[in-house]
TIRO-2110 file (N, C-alpha, C; in Angstrom, 1 decimal):
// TIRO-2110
21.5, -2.8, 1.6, N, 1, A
20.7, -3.2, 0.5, CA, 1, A
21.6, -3.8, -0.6, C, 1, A
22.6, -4.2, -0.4, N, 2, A
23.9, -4.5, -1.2, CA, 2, A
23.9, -5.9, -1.9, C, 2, A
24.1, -6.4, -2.8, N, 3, A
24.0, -7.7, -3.1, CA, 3, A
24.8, -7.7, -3.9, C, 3, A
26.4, -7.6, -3.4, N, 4, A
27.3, -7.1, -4.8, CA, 4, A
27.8, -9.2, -5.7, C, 4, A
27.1, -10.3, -5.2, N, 5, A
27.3, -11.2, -5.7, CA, 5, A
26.8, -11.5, -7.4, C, 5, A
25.7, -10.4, -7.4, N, 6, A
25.3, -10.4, -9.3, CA, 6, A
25.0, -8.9, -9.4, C, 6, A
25.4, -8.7, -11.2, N, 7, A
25.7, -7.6, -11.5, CA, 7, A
24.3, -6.9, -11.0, C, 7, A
23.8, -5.7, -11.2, N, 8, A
22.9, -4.8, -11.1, CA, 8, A
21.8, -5.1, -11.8, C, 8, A
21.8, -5.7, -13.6, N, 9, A
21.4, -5.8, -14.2, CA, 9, A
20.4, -7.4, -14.3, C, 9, A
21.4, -8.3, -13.6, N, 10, A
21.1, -9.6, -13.4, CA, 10, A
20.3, -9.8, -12.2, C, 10, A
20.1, -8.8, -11.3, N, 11, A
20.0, -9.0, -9.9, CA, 11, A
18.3, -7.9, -10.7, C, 11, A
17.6, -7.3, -11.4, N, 12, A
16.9, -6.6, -12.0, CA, 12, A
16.4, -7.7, -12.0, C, 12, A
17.0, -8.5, -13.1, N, 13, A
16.0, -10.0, -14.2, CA, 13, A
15.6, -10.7, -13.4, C, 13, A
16.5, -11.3, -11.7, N, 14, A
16.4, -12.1, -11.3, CA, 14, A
14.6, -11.9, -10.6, C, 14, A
14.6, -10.4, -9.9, N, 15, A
13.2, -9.7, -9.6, CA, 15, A
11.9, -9.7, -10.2, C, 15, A
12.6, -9.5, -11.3, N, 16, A
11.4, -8.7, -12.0, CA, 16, A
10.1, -9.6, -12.4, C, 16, A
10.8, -11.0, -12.7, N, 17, A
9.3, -11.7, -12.3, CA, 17, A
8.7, -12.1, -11.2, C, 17, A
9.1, -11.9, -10.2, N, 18, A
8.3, -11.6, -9.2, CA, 18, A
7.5, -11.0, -8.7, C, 18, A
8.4, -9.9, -9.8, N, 19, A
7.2, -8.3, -9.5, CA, 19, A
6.4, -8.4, -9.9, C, 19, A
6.2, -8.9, -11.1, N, 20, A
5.0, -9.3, -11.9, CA, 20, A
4.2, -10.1, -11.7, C, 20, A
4.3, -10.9, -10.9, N, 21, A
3.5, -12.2, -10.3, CA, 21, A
2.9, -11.3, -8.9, C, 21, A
3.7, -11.1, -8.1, N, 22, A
3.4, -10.3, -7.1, CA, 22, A
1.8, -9.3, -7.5, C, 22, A
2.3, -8.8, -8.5, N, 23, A
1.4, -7.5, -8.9, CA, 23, A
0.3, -7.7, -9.5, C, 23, A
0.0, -9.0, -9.9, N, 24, A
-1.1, -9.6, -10.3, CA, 24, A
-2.0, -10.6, -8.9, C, 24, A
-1.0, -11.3, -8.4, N, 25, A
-1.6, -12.1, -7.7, CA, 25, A
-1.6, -11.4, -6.6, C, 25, A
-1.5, -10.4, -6.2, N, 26, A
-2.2, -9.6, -4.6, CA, 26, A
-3.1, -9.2, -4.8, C, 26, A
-3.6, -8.5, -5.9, N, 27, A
-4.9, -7.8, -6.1, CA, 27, A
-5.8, -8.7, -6.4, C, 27, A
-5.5, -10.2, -7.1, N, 28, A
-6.3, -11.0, -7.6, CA, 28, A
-6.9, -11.6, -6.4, C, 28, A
-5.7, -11.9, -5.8, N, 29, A
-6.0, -12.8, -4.1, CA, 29, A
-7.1, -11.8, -3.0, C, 29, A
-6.9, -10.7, -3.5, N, 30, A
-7.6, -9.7, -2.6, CA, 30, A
-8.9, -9.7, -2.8, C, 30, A
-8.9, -9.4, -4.5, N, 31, A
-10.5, -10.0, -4.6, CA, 31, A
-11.3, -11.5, -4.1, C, 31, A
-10.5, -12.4, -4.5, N, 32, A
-11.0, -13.6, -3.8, CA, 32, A
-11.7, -13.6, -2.5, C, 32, A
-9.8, -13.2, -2.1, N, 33, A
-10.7, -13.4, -0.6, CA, 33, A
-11.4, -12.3, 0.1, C, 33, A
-12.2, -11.3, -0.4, N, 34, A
-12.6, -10.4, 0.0, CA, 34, A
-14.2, -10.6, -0.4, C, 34, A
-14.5, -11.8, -1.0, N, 35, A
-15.9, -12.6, -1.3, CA, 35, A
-15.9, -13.4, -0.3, C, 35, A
-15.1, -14.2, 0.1, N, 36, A
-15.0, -15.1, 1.3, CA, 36, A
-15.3, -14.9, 2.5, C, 36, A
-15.9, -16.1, 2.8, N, 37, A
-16.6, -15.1, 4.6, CA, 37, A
-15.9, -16.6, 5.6, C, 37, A
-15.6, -16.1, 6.5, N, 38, A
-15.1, -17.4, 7.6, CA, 38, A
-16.4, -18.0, 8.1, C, 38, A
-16.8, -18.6, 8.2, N, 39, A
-18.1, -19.2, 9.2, CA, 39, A
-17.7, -19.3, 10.8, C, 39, A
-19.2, -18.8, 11.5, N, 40, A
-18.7, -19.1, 13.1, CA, 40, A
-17.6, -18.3, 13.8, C, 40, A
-17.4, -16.8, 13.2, N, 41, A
-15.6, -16.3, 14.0, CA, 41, A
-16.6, -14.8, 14.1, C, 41, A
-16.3, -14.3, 14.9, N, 42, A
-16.6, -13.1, 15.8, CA, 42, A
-15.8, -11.9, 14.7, C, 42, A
-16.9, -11.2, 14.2, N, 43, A
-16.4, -10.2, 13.2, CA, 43, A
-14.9, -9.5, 14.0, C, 43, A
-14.0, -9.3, 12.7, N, 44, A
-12.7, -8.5, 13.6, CA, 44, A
-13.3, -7.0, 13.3, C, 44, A
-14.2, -6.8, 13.7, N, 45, A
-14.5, -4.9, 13.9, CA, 45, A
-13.7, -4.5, 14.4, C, 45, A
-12.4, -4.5, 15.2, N, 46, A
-12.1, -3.5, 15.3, CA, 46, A
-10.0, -3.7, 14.4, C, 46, A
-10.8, -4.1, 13.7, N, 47, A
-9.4, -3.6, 12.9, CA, 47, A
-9.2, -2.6, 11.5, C, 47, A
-10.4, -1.6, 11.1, N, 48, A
-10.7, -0.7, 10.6, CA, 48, A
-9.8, 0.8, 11.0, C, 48, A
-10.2, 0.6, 12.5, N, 49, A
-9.5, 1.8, 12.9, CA, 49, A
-8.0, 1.6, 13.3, C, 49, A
-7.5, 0.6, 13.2, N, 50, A
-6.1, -0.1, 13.3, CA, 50, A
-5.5, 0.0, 11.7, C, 50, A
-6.2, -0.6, 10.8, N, 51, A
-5.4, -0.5, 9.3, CA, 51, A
-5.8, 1.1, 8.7, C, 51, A
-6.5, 2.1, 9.0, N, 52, A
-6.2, 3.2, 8.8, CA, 52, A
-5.2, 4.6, 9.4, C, 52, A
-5.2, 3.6, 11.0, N, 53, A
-4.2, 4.1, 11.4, CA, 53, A
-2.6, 3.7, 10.5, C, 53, A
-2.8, 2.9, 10.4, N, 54, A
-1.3, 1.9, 9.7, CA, 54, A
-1.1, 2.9, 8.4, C, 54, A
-2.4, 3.4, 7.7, N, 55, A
-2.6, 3.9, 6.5, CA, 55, A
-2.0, 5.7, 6.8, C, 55, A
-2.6, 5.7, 7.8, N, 56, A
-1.6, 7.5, 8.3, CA, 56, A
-0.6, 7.3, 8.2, C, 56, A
0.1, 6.2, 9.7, N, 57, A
1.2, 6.4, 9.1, CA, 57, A
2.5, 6.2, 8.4, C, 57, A
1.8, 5.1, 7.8, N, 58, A
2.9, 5.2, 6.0, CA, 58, A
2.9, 6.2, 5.7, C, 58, A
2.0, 6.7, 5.2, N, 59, A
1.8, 8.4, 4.9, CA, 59, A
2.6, 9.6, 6.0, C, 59, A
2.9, 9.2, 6.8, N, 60, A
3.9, 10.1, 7.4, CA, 60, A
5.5, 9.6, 6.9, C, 60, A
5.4, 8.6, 7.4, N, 61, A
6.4, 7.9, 7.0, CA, 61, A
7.1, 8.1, 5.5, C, 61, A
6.5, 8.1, 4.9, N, 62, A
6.8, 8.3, 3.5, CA, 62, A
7.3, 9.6, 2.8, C, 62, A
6.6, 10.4, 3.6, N, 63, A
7.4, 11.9, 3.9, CA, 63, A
9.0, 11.7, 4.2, C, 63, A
8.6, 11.6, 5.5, N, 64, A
9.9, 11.2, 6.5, CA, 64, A
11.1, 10.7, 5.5, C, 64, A
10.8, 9.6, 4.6, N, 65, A
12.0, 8.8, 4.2, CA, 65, A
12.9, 10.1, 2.9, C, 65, A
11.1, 10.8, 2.0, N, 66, A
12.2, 11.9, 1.3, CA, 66, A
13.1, 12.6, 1.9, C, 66, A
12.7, 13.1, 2.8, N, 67, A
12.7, 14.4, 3.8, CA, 67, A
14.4, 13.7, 4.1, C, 67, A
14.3, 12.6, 4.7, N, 68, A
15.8, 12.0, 4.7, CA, 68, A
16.8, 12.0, 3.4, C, 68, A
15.9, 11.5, 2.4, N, 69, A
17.0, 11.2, 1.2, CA, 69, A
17.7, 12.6, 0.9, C, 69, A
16.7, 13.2, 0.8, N, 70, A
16.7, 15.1, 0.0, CA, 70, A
18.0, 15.5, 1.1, C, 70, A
18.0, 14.8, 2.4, N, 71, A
19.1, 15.8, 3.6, CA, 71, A
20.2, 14.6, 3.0, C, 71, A
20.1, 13.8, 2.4, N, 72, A
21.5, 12.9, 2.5, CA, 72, A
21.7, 11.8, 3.1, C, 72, A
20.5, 11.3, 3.7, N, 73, A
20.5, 10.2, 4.6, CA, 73, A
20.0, 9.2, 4.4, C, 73, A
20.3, 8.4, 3.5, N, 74, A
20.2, 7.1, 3.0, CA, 74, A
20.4, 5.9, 3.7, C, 74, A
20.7, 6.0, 5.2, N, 75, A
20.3, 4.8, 5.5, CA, 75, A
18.7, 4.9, 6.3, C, 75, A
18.9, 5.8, 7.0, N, 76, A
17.2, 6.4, 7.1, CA, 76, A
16.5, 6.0, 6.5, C, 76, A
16.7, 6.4, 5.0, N, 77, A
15.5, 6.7, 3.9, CA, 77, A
15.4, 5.0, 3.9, C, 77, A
16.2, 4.4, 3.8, N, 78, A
16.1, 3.0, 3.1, CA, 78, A
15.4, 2.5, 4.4, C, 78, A
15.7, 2.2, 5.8, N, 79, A
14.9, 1.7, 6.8, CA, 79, A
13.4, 2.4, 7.1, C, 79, A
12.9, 3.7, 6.4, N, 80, A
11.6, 4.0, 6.7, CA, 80, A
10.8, 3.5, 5.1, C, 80, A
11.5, 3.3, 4.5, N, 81, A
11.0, 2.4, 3.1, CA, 81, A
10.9, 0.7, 3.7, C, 81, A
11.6, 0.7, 4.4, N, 82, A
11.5, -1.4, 4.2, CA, 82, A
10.4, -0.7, 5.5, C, 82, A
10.3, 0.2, 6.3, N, 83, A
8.8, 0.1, 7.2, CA, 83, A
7.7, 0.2, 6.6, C, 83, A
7.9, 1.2, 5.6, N, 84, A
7.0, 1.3, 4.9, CA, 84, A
5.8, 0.0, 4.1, C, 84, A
7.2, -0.4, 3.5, N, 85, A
6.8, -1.7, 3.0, CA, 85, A
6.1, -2.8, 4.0, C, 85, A
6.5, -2.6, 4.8, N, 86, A
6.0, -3.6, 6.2, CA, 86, A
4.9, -3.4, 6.8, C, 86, A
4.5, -2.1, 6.5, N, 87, A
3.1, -1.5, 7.2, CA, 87, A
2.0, -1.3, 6.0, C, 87, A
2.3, -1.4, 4.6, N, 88, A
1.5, -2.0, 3.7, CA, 88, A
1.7, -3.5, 3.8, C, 88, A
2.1, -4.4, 4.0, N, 89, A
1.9, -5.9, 4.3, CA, 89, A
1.2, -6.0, 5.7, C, 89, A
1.2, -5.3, 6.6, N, 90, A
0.3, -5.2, 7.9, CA, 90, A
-1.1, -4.9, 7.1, C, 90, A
-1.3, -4.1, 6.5, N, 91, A
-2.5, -3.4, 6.7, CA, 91, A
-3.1, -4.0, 5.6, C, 91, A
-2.1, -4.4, 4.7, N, 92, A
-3.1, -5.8, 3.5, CA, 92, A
-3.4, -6.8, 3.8, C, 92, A
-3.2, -7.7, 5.0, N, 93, A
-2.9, -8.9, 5.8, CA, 93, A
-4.5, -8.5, 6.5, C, 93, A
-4.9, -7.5, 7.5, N, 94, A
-5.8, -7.0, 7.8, CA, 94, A
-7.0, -6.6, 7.5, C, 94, A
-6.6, -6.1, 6.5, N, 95, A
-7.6, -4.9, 5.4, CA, 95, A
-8.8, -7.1, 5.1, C, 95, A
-8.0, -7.6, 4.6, N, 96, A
-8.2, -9.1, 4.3, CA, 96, A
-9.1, -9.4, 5.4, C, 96, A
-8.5, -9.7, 6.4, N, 97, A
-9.0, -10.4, 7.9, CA, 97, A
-10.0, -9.7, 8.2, C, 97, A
-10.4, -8.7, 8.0, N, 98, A
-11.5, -7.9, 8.6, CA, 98, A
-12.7, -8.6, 7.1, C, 98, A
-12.2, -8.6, 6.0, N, 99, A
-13.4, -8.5, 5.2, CA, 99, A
-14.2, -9.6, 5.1, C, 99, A
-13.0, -10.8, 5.5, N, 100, A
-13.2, -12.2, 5.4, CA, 100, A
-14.4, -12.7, 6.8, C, 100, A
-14.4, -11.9, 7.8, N, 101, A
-15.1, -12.2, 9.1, CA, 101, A
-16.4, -11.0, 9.1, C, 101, A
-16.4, -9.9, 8.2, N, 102, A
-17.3, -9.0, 8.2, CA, 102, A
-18.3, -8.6, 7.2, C, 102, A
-19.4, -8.5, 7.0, N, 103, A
-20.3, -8.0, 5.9, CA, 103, A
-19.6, -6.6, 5.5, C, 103, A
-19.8, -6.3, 4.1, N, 104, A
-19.8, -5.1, 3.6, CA, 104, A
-20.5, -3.9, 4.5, C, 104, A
-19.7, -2.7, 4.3, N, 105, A
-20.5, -1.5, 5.5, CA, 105, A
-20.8, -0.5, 4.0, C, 105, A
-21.8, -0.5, 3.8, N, 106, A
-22.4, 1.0, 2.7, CA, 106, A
-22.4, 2.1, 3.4, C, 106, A
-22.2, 2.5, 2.3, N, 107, A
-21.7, 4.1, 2.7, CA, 107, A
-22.6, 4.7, 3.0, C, 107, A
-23.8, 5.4, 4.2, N, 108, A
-24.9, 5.9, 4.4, CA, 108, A
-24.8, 7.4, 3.6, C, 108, A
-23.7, 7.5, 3.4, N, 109, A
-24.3, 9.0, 3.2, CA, 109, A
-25.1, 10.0, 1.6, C, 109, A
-25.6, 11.0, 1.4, N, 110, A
-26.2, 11.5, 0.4, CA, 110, A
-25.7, 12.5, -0.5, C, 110, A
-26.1, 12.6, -1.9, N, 111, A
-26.2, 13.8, -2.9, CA, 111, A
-24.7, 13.9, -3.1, C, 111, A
-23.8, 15.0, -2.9, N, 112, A
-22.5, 14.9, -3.3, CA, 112, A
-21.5, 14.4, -2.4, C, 112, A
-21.9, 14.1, -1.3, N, 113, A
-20.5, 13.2, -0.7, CA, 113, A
-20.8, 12.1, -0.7, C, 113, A
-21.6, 11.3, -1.2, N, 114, A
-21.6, 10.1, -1.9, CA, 114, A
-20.9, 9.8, -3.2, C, 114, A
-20.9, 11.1, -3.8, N, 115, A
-20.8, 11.3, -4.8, CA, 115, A
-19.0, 11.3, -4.8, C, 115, A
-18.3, 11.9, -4.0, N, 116, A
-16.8, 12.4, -3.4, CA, 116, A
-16.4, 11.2, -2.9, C, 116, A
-17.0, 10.6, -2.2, N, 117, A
-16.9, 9.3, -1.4, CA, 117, A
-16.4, 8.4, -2.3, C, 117, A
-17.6, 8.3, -3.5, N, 118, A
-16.7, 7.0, -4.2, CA, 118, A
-15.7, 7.2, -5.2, C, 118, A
-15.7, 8.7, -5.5, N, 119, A
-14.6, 8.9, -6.1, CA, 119, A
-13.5, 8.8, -5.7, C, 119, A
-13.0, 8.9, -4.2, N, 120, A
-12.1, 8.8, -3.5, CA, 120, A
-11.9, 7.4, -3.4, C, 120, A
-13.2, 6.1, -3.6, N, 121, A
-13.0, 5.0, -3.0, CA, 121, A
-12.4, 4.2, -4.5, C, 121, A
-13.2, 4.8, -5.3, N, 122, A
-12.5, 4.2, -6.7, CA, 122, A
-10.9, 4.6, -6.9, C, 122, A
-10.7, 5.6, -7.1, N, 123, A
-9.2, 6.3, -7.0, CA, 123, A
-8.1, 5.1, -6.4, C, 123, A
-8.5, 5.3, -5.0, N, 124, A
-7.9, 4.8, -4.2, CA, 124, A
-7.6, 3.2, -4.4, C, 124, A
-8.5, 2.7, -4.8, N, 125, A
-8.8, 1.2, -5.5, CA, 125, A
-7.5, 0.7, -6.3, C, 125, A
-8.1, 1.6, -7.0, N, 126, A
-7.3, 1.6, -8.7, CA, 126, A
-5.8, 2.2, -8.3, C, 126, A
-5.9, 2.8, -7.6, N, 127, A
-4.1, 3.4, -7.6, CA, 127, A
-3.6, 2.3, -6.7, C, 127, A
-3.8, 1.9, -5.7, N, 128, A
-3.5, 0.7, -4.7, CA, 128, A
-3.0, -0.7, -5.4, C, 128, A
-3.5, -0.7, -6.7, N, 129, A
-3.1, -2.2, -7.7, CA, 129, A
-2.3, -1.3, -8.2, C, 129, A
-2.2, 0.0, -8.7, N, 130, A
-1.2, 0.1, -9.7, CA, 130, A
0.5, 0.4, -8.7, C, 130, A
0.4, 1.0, -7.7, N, 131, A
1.2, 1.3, -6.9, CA, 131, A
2.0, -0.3, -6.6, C, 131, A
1.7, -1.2, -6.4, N, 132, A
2.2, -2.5, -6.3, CA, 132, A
3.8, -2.6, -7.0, C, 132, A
3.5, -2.6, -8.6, N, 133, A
4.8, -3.1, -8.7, CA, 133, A
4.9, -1.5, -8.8, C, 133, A
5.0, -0.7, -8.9, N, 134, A
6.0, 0.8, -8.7, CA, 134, A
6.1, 0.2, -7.4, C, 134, A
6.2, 0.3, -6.2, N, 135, A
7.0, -0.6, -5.0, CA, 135, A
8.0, -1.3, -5.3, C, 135, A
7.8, -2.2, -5.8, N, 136, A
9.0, -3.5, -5.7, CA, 136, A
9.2, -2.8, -6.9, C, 136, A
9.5, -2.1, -7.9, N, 137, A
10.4, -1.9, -9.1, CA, 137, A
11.2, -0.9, -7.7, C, 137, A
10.8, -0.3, -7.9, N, 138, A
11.8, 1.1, -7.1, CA, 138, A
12.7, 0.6, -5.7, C, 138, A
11.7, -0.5, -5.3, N, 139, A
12.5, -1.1, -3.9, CA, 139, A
13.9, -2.3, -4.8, C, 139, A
13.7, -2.6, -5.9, N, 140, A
14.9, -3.9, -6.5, CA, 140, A
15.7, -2.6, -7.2, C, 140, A
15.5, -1.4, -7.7, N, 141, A
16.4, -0.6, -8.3, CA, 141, A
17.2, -0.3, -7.3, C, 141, A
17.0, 0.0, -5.9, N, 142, A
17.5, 0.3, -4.8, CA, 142, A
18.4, -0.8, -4.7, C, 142, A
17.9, -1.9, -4.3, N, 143, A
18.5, -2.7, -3.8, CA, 143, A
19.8, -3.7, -4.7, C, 143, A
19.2, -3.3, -6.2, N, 144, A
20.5, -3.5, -7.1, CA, 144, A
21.5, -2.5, -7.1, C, 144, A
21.1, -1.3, -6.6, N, 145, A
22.6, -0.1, -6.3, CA, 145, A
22.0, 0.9, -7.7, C, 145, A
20.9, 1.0, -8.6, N, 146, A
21.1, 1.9, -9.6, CA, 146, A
20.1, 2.9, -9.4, C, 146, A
21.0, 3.7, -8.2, N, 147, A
19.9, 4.9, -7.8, CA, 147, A
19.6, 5.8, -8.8, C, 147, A
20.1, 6.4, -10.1, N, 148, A
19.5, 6.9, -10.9, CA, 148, A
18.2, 6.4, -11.6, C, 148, A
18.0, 5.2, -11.9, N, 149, A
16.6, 4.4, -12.1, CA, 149, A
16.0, 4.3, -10.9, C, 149, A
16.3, 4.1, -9.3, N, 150, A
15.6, 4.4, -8.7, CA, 150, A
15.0, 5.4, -8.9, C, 150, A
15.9, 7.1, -8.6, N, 151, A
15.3, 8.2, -8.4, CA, 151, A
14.2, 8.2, -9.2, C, 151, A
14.2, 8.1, -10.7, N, 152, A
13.2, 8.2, -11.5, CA, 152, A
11.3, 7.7, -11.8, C, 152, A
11.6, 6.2, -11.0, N, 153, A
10.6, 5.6, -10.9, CA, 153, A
10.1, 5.8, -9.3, C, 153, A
11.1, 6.3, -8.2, N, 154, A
10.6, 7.0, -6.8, CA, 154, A
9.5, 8.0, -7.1, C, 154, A
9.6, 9.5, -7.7, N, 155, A
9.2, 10.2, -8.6, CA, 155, A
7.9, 10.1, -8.7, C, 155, A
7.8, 8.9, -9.6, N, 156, A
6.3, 8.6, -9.7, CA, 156, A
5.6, 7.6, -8.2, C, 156, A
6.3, 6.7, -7.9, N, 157, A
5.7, 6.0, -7.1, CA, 157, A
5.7, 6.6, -5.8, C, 157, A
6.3, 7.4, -5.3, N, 158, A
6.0, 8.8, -3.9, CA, 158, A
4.3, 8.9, -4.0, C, 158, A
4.5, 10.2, -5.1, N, 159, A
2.6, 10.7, -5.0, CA, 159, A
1.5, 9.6, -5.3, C, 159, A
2.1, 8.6, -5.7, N, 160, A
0.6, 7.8, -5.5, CA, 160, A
0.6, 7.0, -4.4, C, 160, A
1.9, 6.4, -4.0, N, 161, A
1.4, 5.5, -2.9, CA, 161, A
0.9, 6.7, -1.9, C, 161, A
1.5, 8.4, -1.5, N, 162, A
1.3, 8.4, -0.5, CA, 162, A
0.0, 9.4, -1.4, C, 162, A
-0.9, 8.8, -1.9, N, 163, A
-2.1, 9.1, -2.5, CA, 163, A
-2.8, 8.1, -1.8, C, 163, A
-2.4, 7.1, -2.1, N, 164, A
-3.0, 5.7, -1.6, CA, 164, A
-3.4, 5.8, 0.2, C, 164, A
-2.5, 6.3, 0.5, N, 165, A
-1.9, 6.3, 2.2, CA, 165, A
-3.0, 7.0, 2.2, C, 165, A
-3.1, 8.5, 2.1, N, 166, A
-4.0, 9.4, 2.6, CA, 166, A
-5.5, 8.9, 2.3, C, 166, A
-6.1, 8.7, 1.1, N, 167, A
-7.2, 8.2, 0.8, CA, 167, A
-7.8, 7.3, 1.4, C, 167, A
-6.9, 6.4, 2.0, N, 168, A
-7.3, 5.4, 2.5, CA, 168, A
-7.9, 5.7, 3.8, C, 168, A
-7.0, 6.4, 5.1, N, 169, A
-7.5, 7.2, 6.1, CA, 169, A
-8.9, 8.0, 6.2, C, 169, A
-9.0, 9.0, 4.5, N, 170, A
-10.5, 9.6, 4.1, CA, 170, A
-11.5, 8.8, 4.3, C, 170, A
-11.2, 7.7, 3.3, N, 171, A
-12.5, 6.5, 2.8, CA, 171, A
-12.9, 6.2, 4.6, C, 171, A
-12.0, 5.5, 5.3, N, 172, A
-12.3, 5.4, 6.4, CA, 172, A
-12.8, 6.2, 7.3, C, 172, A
-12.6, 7.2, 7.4, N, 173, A
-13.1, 8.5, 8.1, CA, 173, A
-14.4, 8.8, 7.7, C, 173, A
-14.9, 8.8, 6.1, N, 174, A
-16.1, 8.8, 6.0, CA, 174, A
-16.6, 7.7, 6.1, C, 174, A
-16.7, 6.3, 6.2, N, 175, A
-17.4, 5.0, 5.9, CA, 175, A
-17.3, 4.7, 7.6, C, 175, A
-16.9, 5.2, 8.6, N, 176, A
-16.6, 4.9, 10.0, CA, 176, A
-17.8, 5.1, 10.6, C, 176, A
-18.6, 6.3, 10.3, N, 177, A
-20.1, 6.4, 11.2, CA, 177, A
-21.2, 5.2, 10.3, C, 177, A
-20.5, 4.4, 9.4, N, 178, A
-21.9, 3.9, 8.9, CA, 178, A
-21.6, 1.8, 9.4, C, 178, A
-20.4, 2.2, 10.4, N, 179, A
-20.0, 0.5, 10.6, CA, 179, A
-20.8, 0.4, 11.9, C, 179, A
-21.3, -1.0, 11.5, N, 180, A
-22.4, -2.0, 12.9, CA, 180, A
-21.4, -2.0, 14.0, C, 180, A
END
């Protein structure tokens, strides 16, 4: 993750608006095209149980990479993070392609796990935009070398993405018996 050609601090600035564009324009783009429908293409139904799987296992994964740092193994930790990163771009890529070819699936079910259901679905919503740039801040802290500002902002961005990871699997697990 080395980039010893600009200082730490430069190699920060050089990022950081991207992060911020990034972090705006994924969630924006998501909504777009998550109104958009393809005309004429054979719904991708079966990529639901494909991007929840992806959704487990980041969520293992993300274990995995502490579980390495905490033993000392930092190159580990850094290659199950850039997976990481890669199997949230799979599963955003997807999550997308499925909505764009498929009608909305409502949630059949009643009284309080309807009620659990969307609180889980909202949560999950809302942490999934915020978790964005905590990613890329913690992945450019890394990758500038200032693992003390890593560690710090890791910290927070661990329990939510792998908030994100698990909830997402739930939502799915319950919204699964009500897809055509």
């Amino acid at each position: 993750m080395s980039n010893m050609s600009a200082s730490p601090e430069a190699l920060e600035k050089k990022y950081n608006k991207y992060i911020w564009v990034l972090s705006v324009v994924i969630p924006v783009a998501v909504a777009v095209l998550f109104r958009v429908r393809i005309p004429n293409v054979e719904p991708l139904s079966f990529l639901p149980p494909v991007y929840a799987s992806i959704n487990a296992l980041t969520a293992v994964l993300l274990v995995w990479a502490v579980v390495a740092i905490k033993k000392g193994n930092r190159t580990l930790h850094e290659n199950l993070m850039k997976v990481c990163i890669g199997l949230s771009l799979a599963f955003l890529v997807m999550y997308v392609a499925y909505h764009m070819t498929s009608d909305p699936t409502p949630f059949g079910g009643e009284g309080m796990i309807k009620t659990v259901y969307f609180i889980l679905l909202v949560s999950h919503i809302v942490l999934s935009i915020g978790v964005i740039p905590l990613v890329l801040i913690s992945f450019v802290k890394a990758l500038s070398q200032r693992f003390d500002k890593h560690r710090k902002i890791a910290k927070i961005t661990f329990p939510i993405w792998l908030y994100v990871a698990v909830t997402g699997v739930i939502v799915y697990l319950m919204i699964s018996p009500y897809y055509q």
